[in-house]
C-alpha positions in Angstrom: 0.0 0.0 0.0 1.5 3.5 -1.1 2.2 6.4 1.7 -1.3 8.7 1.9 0.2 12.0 1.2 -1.4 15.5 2.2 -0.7 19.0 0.7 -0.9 21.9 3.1 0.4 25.7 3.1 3.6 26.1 5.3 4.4 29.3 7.5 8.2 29.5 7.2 9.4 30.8 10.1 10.7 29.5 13.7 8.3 30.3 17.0 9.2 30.1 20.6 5.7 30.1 22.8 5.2 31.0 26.1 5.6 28.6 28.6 2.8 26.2 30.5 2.1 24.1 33.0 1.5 20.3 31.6 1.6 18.6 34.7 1.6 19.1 39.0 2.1 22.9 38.4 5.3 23.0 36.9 6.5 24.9 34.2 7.5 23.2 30.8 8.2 24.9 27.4 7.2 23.9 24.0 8.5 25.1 20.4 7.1 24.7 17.3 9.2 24.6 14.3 7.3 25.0 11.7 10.0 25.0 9.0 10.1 21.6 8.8 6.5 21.5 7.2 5.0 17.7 6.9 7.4 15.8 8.7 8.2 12.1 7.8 11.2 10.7 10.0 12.7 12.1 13.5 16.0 10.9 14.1 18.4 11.3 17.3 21.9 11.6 16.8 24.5 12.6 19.7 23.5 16.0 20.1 21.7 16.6 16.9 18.0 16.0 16.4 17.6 15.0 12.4 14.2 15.9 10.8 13.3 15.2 7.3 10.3 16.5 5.1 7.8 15.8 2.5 8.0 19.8 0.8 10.7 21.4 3.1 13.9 19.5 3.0 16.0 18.2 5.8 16.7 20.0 9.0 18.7 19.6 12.1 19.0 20.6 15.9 21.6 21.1 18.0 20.8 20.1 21.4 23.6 22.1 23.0 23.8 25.3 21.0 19.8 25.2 20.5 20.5 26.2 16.9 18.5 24.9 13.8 20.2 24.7 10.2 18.8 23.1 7.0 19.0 21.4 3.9 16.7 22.9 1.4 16.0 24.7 -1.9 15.1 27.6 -0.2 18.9 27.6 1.3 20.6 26.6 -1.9 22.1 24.2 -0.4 20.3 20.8 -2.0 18.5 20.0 -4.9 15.4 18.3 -3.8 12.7 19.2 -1.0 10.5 15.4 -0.7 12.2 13.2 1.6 10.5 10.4 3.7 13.7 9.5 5.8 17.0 10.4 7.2 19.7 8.7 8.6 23.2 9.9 10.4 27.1 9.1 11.1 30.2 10.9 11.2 31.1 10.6 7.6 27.4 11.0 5.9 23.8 11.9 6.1 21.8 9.8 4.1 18.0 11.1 2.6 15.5 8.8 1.3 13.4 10.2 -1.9 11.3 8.3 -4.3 13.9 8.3 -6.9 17.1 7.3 -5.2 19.1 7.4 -1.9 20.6 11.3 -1.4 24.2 10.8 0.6 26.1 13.8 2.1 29.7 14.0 2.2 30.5 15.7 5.5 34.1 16.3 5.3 33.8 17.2 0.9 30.3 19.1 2.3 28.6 17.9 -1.2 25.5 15.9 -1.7 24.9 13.2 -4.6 22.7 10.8 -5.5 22.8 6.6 -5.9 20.4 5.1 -7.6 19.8 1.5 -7.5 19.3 -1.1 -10.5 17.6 -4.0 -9.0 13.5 -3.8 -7.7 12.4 -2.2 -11.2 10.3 1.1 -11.1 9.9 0.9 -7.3 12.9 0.0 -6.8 14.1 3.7 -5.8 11.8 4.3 -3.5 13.6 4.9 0.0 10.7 4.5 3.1 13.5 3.1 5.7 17.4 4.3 7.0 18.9 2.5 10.2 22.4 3.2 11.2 24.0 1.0 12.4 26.7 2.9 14.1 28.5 -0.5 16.2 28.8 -2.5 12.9 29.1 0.8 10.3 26.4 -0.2 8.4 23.4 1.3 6.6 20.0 -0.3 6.0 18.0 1.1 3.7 14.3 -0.4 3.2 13.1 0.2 -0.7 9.5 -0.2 -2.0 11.6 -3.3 -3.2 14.5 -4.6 -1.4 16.4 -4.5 1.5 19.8 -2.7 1.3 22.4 -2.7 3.5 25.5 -0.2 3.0 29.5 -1.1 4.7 30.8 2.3 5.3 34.7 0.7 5.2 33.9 -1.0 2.5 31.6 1.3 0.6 29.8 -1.2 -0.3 26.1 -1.8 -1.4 24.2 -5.6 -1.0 20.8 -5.8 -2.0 18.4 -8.4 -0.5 15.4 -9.8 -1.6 13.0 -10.6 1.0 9.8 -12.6 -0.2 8.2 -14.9 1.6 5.6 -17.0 1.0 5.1 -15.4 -2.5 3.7 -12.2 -0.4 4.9 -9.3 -2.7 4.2 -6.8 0.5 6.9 -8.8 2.8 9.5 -7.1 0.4 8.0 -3.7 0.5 10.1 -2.6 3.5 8.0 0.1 5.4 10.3 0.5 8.6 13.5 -0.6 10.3 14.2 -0.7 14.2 16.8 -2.1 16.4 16.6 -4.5 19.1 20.3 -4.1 21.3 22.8 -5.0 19.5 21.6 -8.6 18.1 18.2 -7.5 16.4 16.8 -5.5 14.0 13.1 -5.7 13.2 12.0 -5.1 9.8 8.4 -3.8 9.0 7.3 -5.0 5.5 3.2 -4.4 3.8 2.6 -8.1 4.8 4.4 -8.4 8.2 7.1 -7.9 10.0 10.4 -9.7 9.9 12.8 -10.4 12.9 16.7 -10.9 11.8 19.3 -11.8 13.5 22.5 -9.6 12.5 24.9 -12.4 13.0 24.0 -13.8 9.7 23.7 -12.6 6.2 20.0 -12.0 5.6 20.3 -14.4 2.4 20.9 -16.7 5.2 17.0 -18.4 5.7 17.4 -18.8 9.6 18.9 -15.3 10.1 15.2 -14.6 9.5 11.9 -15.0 11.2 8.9 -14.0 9.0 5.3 -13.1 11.7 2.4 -12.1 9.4 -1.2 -12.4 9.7 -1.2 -15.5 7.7 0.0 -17.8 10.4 -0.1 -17.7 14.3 0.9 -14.1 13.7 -1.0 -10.6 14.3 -4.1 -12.8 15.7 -4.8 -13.9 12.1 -6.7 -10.6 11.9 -7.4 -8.8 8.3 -6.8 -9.6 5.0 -3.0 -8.1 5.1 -1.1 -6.2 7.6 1.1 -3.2 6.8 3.6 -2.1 9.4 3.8 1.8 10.4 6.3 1.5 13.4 7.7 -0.6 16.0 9.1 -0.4 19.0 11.2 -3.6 20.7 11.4 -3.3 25.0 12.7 -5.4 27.4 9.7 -7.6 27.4 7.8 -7.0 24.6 7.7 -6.0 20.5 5.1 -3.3 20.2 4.1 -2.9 16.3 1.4 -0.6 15.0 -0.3 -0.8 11.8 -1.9 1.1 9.3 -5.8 1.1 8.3 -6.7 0.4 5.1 -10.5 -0.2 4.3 -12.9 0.2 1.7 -16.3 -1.0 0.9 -15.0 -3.4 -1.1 -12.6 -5.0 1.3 -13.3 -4.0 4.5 -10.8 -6.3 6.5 -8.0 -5.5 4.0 -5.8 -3.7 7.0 -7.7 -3.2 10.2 -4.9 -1.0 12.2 -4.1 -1.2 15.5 -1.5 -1.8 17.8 0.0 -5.3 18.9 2.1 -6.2 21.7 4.0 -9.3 20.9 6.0 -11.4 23.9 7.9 -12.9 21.2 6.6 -16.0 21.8 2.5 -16.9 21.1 0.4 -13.8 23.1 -0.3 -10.9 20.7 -2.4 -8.3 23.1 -3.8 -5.9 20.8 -4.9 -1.8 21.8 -7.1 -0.2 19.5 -10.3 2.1 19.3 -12.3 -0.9 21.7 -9.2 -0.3 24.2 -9.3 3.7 24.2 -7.2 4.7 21.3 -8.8 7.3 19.3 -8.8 5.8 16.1 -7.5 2.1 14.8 -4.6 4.0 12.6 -1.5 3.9 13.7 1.1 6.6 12.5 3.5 6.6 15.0 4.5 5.2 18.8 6.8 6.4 21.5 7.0 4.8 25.1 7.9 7.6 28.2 8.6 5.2 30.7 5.3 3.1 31.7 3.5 5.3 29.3 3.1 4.6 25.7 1.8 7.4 23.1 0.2 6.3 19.4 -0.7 9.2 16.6 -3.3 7.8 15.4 -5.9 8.3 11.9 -8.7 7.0 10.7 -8.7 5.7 7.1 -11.8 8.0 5.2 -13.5 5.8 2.2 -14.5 9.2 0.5 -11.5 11.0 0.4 -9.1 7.6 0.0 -7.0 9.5 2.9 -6.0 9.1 6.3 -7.7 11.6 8.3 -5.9 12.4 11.7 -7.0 11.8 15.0 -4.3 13.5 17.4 -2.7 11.6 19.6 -3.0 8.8 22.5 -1.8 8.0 25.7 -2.3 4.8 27.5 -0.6 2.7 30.2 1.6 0.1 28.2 0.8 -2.9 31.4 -2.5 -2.4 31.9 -3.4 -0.4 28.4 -6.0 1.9 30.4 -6.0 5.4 28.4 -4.1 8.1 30.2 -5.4 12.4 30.3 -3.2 13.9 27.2 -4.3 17.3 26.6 -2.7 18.4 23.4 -4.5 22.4 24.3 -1.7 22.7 26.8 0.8 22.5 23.9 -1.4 24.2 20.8 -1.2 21.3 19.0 -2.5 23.0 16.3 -3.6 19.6 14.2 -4.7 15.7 14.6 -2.6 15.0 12.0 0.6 13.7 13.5 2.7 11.7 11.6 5.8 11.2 14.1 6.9 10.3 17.6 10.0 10.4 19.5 10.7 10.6 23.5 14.8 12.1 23.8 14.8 10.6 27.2 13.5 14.7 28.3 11.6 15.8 25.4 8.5 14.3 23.4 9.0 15.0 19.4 5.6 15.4 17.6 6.1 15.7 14.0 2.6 17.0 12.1 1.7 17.5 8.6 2.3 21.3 9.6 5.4 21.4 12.0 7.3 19.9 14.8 6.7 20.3 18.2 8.7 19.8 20.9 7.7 19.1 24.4 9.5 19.1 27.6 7.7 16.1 29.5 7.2 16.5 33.1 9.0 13.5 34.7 5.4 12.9 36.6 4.2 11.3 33.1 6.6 8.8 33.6 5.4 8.2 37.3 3.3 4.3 37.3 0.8 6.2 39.3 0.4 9.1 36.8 -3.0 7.4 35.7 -6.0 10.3 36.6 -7.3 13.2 35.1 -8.1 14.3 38.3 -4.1 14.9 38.5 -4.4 17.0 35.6 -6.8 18.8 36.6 -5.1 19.8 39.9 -2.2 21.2 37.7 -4.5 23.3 35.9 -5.8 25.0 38.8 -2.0 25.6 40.4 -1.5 27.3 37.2 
């Protein structure tokens, strides 16, 4: 299933508001950024914060200094605006587009571009970068292929994935790491589990879960991966919704919390969530946030919903009041927790939040706590 794209009119310049109270009285600022337009990927880096953009380019924030900087058109500085993701090390930035992989040069400061032959017309299409900083290697999930770059080496191996004759297992949708042993790889039929010890042409360096077996609850007709997110105990992956008239169980959304052996618990709009489309997820300590949409049969779009938070043990909804940040749409496309700061990333701008360690308190669980905050305010 292709990315559901929206067009909106960007404001261009970079706002500090006032700050507010999001929790227990205390103070905590937002920004908005609205530069970096309809945001795709959020990426952390050292001290640099990596953004890239469907219309704006690629920007980047220095944690210590505060400062933004960007790639764009508008700075003369690159030659393309669409990007759905970015990925970072010392010697390169890397930019997916849908016609080739963009690389950096840091030290020559000089982008180019490197197309790829295998995967025919889709082949191109970059929706995935993991760096592997331990090992020096790149992933790079195409609409066909996995791709996998040595940095010593300078060297690119492309990897077909298919299994079961599913075409959508080798449309790669998102790659996360699990330690140092892991990575999970989201695909339009499933998600894959590989073990980095072995070449992936290697059959049991991978382990294929889809809807089609004991997987995903057997739910749907397909299942298309949006994000996941490996802890300690369990693999949460959320999914896209994808229904029409015509096939209304084709991808029912949600998201599933695998203990990576039988037990997939599954949190969608019967559990609290807003809506059964999943854009996004970010865990703040026992507290788990989804962006979520609902998928509109008119329009043939995802329509946002804003964003949820629930307990990740017990999966009871938690008060998120996105007022007390002016988040100024439901459309949010990204999520990242800094370990201080919760990223939102919007089809209009990026937010960025400065969480009150009480969200991260187990017994953070009322509105009625919220409430009391408002009133101190």
């Amino acid at each position: 299933m292709s990315v559901l794209r929206y067009r909106f009119f960007f404001l261009t310049f970079f706002l500090i508001l006032p700050n507010i109270s999001l929790v227990h009285g205390k103070e905590a600022p937002f920004e908005i950024y609205r530069q970096a337009g309809e945001v795709t990927s959020v990426v952390h880096y050292g001290d640099e914060i990596w953004v890239s953009s469907y219309g704006r380019g690629i920007h980047y924030y220095n944690l210590k200094t505060k400062v933004w900087n960007s790639f764009s058109t508008e700075q003369k500085n690159i030659e393309n605006d669409f990007f759905y993701c970015v990925a970072v090390s010392e010697l390169y930035i890397w930019a997916g587009t849908s016609d080739g992989l963009m690389i950096y040069d840091r030290k020559r400061k000089a982008w180019r571009k490197r197309k790829f032959a295998s995967g025919g017309e889709y082949g191109n299409w970059i929706r995935a970068l993991y760096y592997d900083k331990a090992q020096g290697l790149l992933w790079i999930g195409r609409f066909v292929n996995l791709t996998r770059f040595d940095e010593k080496k300078n060297k690119f191996d492309d990897f077909d994935l298919t299994q079961n004759k599913l075409t959508g297992s080798n449309n790669i949708k998102v790659i996360k790491p699990e330690g140092d042993k892991y990575l999970w790889i989201g695909t339009e039929s499933g998600v894959f589990l590989y073990n980095k010890a072995l070449e992936p042409s290697d059959k049991s360096a991978l382990t294929f879960y889809s809807n089609k077996g004991n997987g995903f609850r057997g739910e749907g007709e397909s299942v298309s991966i949006s994000d996941i997110l490996p802890e300690d105990k369990y693999v949460w992956i959320a999914t896209e919704e994808f229904i029409t008239p015509d096939q209304p169980d084709f991808n029912l959304g949600g998201i599933y919390r695998f203990n990576r052996r039988a037990t997939w618990d599954k949190f969608d709009k019967r559990t609290g969530l807003k809506a059964n489309g999943i854009s996004a997820i970010a865990r703040m300590g026992r507290n788990m946030f989804a962006a979520t949409y609902v998928f509109d049969n008119n329009s043939k779009q995802g329509m946002g919903r804003g964003i949820t938070m629930f307990d990740r043990i017990t999966g009871k909804t938690l008060p998120f009041d996105p007022e007390q940040i002016k988040l100024e749409t439901n459309d949010v496309s990204q999520l990242y927790f800094d370990g201080e700061h919760l990223w939102i990333g919007t089809k209009i701008g990026l937010w960025k939040v400065k969480m009150n360690n009480a969200f991260a308190n187990p017994d953070f669980s009322s509105s009625k706590q919220l409430s009391n905050s408002k009133k101190n305010n």
